[in-house]
C-alpha positions as CSV (number, residue, x, y, z in Angstrom):
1,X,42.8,9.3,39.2
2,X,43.6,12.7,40.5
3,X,42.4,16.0,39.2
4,X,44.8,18.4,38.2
5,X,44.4,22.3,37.3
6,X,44.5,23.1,34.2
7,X,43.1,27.0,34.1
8,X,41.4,29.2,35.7
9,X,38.6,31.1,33.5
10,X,37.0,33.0,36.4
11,X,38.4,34.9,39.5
12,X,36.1,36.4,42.2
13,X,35.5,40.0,40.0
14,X,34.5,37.8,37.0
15,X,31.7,36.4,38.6
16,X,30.3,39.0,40.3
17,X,30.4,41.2,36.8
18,X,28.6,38.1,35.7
19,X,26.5,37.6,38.0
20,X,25.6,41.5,38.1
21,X,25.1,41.0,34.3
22,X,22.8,37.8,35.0
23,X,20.6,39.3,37.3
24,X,20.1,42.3,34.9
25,X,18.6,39.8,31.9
26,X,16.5,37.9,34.6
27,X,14.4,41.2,35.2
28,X,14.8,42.3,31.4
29,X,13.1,39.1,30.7
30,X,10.7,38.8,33.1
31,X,9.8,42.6,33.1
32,X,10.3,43.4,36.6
33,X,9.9,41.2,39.7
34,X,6.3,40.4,39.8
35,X,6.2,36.5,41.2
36,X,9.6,36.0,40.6
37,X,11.4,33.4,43.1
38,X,14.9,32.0,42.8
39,X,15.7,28.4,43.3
40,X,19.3,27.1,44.3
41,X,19.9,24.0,43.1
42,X,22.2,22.4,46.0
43,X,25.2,22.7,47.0
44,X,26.5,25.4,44.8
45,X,23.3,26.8,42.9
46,X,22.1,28.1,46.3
47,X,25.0,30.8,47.4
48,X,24.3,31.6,43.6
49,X,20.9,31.8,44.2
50,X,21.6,34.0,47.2
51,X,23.6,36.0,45.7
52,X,21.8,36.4,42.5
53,X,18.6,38.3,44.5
54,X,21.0,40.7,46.6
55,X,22.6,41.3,42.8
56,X,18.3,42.0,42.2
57,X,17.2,43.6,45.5
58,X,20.4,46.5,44.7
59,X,18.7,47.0,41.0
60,X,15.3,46.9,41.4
61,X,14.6,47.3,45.6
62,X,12.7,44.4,45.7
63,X,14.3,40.9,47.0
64,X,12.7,37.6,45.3
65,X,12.2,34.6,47.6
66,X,14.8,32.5,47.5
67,X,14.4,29.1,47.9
68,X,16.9,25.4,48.1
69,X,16.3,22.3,45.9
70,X,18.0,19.2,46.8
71,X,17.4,16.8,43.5
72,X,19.0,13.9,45.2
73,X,15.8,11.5,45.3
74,X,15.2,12.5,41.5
75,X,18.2,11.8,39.6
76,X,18.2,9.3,37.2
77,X,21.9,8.3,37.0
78,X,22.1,6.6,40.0
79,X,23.5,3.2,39.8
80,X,20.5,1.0,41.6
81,X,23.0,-0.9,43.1
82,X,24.6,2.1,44.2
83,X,24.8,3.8,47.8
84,X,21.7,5.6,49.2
85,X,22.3,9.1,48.0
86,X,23.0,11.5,50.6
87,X,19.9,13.4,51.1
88,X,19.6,17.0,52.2
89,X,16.7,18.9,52.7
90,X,14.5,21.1,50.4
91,X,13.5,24.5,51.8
92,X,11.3,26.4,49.7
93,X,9.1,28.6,52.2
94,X,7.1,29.9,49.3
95,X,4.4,28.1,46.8
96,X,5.7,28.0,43.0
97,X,2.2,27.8,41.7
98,X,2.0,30.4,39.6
99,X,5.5,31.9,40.2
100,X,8.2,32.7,37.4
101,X,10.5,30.6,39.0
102,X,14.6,31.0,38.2
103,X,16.5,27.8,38.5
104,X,20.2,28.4,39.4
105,X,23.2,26.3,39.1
106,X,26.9,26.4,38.8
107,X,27.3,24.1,35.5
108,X,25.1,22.7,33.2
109,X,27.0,19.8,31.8
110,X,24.7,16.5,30.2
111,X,21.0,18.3,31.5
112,X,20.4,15.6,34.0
113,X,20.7,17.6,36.9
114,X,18.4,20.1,35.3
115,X,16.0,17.7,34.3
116,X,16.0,16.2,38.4
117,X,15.6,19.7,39.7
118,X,12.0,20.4,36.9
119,X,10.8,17.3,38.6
120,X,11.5,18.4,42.0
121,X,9.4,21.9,41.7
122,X,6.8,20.1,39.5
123,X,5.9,17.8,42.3
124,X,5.3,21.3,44.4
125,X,3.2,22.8,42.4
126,X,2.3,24.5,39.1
127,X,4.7,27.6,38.0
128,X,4.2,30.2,35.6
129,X,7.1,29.5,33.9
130,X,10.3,28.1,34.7
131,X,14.2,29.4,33.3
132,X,17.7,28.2,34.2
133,X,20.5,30.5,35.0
134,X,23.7,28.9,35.1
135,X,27.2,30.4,36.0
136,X,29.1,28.2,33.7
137,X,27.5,25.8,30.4
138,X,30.2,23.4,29.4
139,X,28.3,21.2,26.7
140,X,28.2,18.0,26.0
141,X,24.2,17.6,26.7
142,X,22.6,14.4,26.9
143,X,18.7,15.6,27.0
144,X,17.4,18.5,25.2
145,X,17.7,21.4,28.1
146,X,19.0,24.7,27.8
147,X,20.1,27.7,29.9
148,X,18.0,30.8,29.5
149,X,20.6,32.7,31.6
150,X,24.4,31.7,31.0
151,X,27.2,33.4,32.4
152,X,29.9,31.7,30.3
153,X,29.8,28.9,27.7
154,X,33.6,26.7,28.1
155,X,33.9,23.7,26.0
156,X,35.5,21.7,27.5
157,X,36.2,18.0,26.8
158,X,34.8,15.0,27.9
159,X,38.3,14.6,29.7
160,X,38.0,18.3,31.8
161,X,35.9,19.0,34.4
162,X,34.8,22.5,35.9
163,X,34.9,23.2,39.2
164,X,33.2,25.9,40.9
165,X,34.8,27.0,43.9
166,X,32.4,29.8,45.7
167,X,33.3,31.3,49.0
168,X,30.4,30.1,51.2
169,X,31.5,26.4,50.4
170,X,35.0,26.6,49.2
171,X,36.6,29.8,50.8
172,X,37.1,31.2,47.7
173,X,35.7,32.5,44.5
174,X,36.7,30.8,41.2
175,X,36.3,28.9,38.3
176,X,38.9,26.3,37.0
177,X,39.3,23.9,34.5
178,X,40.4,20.7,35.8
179,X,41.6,17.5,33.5
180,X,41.1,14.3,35.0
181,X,44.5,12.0,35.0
């Protein structure tokens, strides 16, 4: 099998207007930035995270904690005969009892990632609330779990895959669609 590129839907300047755009509705929402934290879900969610509260700290002067979820130990499509799963390490200096916390992630594809990451901060605590931002939703869910905050909805087939390729981990910013051969 070997993935070949099909498109590209998103170059560096679409994702930071998106992103830009993004962090505007997450203070809309929220009205303002009281107990708001923003929680990268790893690898990719986290420079999006990152970025997401500079995009927040230029609107509004105030720059939410951000914090790094690994949801490695909580995923339920792991084969039980499978390989360990490669586990990195949470870092979320901050309580989330009581916080408005922002999930971010690159893709949200069948909601089991999502659905890892609500277990994850559950286990720490108690939050206020918690919303999803996603750069990219591609459909195709297989649990009932929505974005609050989406940067762009592809369909995409069961065949295609999106790949995210952000500078702090790829050395580049885009977004392509990629069909699986």
């Amino acid at each position: 099998m070997a993935l070949v590129k099909k498109a590209q839907i998103m170059d560096a300047e679409g994702i930071r207007r998106i992103l830009t755009r993004i962090a505007h509705e997450i203070i809309e929402s929220n009205k303002g930035t009281d107990n708001l934290v923003l929680i990268g879900i790893r690898t990719r969610g986290v420079p999006l995270a990152k970025r997401l509260g500079e995009k927040i700290f230029e609107i509004e002067g105030v720059s939410p904690p951000i914090g790094e979820l690994d949801i490695s130990l909580y995923r339920d499509d792991l084969s039980p005969v499978a390989d360990q799963p490669i586990i990195n390490k949470t870092e979320i200096p901050f309580s989330v009892a009581n916080k408005k916390i922002i999930l971010v992630d690159d893709v949200i594809y069948t909601g089991r990632t999502v659905r890892a990451a609500l277990d994850g901060i559950i286990d720490l605590g108690r939050p206020i609330a918690i919303q999803l931002a996603v750069l990219v939703d591609r459909g195709h869910r297989e649990l009932p779990i929505r974005a609050d905050f989406v940067g762009k909805n592809v369909p995409t087939s069961k065949q295609e895959l999106i790949s995210v390729c952000l500078t702090e981990t790829d050395g580049e910013d885009s977004v392509y669609i990629n069909v699986d051969l």
